[in-house]
C-alpha positions as CSV (number, residue, x, y, z in Angstrom):
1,X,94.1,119.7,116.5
2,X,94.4,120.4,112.9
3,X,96.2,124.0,111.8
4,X,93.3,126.7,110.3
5,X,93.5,127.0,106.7
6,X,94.1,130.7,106.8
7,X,95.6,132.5,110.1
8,X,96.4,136.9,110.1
9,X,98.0,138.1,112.7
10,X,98.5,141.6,113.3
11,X,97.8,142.1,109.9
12,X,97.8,146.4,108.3
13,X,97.5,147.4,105.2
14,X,98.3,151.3,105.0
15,X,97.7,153.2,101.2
16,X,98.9,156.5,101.2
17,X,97.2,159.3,99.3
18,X,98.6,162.4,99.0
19,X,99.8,163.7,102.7
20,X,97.1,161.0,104.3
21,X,97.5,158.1,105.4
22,X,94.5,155.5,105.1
23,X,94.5,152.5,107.2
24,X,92.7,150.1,105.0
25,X,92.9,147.3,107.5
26,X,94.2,147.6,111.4
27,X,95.5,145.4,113.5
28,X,93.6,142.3,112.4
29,X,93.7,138.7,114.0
30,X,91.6,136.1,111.8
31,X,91.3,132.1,111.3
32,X,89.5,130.1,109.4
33,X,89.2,126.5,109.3
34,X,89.2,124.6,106.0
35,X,86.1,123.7,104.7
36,X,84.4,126.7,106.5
37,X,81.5,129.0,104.7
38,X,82.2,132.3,105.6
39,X,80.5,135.9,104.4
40,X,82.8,139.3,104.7
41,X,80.2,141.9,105.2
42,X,80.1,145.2,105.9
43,X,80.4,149.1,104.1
44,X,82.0,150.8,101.6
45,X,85.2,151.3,102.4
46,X,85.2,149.5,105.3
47,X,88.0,147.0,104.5
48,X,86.5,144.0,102.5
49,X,87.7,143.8,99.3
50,X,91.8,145.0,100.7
51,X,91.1,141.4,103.0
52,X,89.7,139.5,99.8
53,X,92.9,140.8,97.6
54,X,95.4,139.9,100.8
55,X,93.7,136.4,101.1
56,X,94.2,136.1,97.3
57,X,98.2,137.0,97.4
58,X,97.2,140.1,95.5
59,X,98.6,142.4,97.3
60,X,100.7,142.1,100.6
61,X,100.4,143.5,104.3
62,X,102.3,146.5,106.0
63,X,102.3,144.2,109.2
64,X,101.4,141.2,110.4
65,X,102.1,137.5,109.0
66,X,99.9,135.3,106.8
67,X,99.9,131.4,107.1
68,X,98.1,129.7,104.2
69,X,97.9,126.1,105.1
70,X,100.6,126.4,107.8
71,X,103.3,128.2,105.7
72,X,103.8,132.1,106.1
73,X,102.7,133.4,102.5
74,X,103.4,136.5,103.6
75,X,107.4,135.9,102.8
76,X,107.6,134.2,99.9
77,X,108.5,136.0,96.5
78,X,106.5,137.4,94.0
79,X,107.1,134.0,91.7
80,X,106.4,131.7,94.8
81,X,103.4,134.0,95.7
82,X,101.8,133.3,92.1
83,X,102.6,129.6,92.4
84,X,100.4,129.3,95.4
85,X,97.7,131.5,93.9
86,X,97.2,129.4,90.8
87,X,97.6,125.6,92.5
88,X,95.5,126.4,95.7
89,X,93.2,129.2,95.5
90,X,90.3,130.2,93.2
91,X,88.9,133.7,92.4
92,X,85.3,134.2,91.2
93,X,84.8,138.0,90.4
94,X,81.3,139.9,90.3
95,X,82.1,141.2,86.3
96,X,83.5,137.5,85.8
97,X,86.9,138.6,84.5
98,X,87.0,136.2,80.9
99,X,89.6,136.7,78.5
100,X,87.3,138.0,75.5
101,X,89.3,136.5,72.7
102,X,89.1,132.7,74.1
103,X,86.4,130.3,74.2
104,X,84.5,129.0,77.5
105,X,86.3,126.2,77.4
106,X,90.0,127.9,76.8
107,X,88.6,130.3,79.9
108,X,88.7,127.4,81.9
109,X,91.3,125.6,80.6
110,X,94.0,128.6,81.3
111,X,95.2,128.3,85.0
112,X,96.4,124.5,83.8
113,X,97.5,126.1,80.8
114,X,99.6,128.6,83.4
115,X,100.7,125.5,85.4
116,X,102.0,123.4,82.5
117,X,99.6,120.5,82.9
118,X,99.9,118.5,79.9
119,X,97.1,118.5,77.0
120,X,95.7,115.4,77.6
121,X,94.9,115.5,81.2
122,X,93.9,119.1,80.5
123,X,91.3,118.2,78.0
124,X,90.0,116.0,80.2
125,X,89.7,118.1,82.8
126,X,87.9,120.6,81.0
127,X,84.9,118.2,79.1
128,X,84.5,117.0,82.9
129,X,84.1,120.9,84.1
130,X,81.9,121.6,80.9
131,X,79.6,118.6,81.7
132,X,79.3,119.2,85.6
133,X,78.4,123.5,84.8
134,X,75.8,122.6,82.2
135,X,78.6,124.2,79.5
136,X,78.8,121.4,77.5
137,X,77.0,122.9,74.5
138,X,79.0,126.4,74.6
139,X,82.5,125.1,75.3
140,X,83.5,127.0,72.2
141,X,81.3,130.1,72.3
142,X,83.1,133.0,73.6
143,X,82.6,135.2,76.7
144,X,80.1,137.8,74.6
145,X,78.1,135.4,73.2
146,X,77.4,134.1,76.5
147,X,74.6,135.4,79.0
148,X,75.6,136.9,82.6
149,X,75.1,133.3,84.3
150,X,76.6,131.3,81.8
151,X,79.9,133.5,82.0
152,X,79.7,133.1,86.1
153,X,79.7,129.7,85.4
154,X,82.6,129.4,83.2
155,X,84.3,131.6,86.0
156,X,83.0,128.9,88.4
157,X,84.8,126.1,86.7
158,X,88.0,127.9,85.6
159,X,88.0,128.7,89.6
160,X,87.8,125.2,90.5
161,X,89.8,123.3,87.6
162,X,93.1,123.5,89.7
163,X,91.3,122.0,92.7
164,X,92.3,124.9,94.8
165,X,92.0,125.0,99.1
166,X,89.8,127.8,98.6
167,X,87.2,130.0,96.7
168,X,87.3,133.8,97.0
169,X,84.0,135.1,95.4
170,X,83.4,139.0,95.1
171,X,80.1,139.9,95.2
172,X,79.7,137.0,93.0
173,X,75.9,137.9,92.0
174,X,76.1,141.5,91.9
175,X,75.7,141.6,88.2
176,X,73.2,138.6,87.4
177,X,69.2,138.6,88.3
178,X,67.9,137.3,91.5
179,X,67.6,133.6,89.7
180,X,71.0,133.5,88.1
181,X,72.5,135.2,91.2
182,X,70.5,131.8,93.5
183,X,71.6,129.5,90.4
184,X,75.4,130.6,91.0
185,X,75.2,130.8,94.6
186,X,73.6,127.0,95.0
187,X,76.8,125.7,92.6
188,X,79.5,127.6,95.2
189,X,77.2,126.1,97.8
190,X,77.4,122.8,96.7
191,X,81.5,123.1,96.1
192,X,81.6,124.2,99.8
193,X,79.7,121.0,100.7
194,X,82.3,119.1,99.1
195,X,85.3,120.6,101.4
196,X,86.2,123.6,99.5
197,X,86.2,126.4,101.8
198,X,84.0,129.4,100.7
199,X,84.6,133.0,101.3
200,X,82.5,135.6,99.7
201,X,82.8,139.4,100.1
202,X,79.5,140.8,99.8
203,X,76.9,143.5,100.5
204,X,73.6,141.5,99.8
205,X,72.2,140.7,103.3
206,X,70.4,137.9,101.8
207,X,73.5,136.4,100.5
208,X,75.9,137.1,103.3
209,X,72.5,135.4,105.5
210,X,73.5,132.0,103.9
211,X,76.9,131.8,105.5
212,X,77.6,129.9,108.5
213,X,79.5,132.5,109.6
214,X,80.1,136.2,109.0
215,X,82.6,138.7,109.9
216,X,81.1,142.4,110.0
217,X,84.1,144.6,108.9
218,X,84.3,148.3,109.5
219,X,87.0,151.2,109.4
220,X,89.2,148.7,108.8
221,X,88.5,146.6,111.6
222,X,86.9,143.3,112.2
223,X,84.0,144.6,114.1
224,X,81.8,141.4,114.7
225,X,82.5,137.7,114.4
226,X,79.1,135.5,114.3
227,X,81.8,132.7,115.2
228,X,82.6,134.4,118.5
């Protein structure tokens, strides 16, 4: 039987403000298979987005080990860290997170950039990406003279370019309209179907609905999972 993709163990995360202590996540035990389509769910403050930025190496655990693909992330350094962020996992963010200076197409083009894969295969890579996203005709617009869906979509692609393991969206639709928000949500759909595995924080109960499987967070604590 195949390793999950993702396995916490006895993960914390503790912030400190002031005298208190807040235990942003306690004690929690989570796998997930690759190619799985999974919706974090749950209140406020009730743990989400501390798991989302964990899962994304963007910040690291009190307690408790990590294994991304088998190998404890959890211990490697900072450098290594941001080696495995860039080749094997993708962020879609709900205000899409562009570099305003560059073009869609230089957008998508930057985690290649970051690794140092070379200008040809790059260019390639990108007219492909363009094409697939419908971006073809505003590969050299920039991010604000864009609209809300076409901007998700760049983020989409510059996600995916490096071919990652998997997709962390945040409330990916939380700032488009109900028909961009389906339009966006149908394209990480369809990556999903093709093996990528999907995780998306969220609050929309319509969205979080579409999963296979959902994990109800709360007070820090994995409270229900639809798996189980």
């Amino acid at each position: 039987m195949a390793a999950p993709l993702i396995a916490l163990s006895g993960i914390e995360r503790v912030f400190h403000l002031g005298d208190s202590e807040v235990h942003a996540l306690r004690r929690l035990d989570l796998q997930i298979d690759a190619g799985e389509y999974v919706a974090v769910m749950g209140p406020s403050g009730s743990g989400k987005s501390t798991l989302l930025n964990l899962l994304g190496l963007l910040d690291r655990p009190n307690a408790g080990s990590y294994r991304l693909e088998g190998r404890d992330v959890t211990t490697l350094s900072a450098e290594e860290q941001a080696r495995v962020r860039s080749e094997r996992i993708g962020f879609v963010f709900q205000s899409f997170h562009l570099v305003p200076r560059l073009t869609a197409a230089e957008n998508v083009a930057l985690p290649m950039t970051l690794a140092g894969i070379a200008p040809a295969e790059r260019a390639a890579r990108v007219a492909q990406a363009m094409q697939d996203y419908g971006l073809a005709d505003r590969a050299n617009h920039r991010p604000d003279e864009l609209s809300g869906g076409q901007r998700q979509r760049v983020a989409i692609a510059r996600a995916t370019i490096m071919r990652p393991a998997v997709i962390l969206a945040d409330e990916p639709t939380g700032n488009l309209d109900r028909a961009t928000g389906d339009e966006v949500v149908r394209l990480l759909e369809g990556l999903n179907a093709q093996g990528v595995t999907l995780i998306v924080v969220t609050h929309d109960a319509a969205l979080g609905g579409r999963a296979r499987r959902r994990l109800m967070m709360e007070d820090g604590a994995l409270k229900h999972d639809s798996a189980t």
